[in-house]
C-alpha positions, 0 to 999 in steps of 0.5 A: 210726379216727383219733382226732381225727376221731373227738374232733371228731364227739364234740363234735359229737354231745355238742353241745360247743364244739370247743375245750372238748372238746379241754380234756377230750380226753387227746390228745397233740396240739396245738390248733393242729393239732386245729383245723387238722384239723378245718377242713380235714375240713369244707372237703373235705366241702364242696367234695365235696358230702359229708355224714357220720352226724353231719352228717344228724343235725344238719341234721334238728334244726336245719332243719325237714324233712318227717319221716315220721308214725309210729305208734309209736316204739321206741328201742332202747339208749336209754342209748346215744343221744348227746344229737343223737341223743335231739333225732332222737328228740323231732323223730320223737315229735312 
């Protein structure tokens, strides 16, 4: 539950530039330091070979991956969805 974390996976997930995003936000933070954050979350991501929710979501969108071959498909709380997770969504419909 950290608020910049949480600002930067929005971005991420509304599909928005970080700093735009930050423009919008109503954090009492300065920029410097919200991008310092964010660097930082990535290189600790990848010197560890971790991956967060939002970062499976994008590499299924941006790189083609085997995806299963479904019948049928039913999305629940689609008013919900995040605009990465509607392109899943098309990916799987296809």
């Amino acid at each position: 539950d950290n608020a910049i974390l949480n600002e930067i996976n929005l971005a991420r997930i509304k599909g928005l530039d970080l700093k735009a995003h930050y423009n919008q936000s109503s954090l009492d933070i300065e920029w410097f330091h919200f991008e310092y954050v964010e660097r930082a979350y990535r290189q600790y991501k990848g010197e560890n070979g971790l991956l967060d929710f939002t970062d499976l979501l994008e590499m299924i969108v941006q790189e083609p991956h085997p995806l299963p071959r479904l019948d049928a498909l039913i999305v629940d709380e689609s008013q919900d969805l995040s605009r990465l997770q509607w392109q899943l969504v098309k990916e799987l419909a296809k």
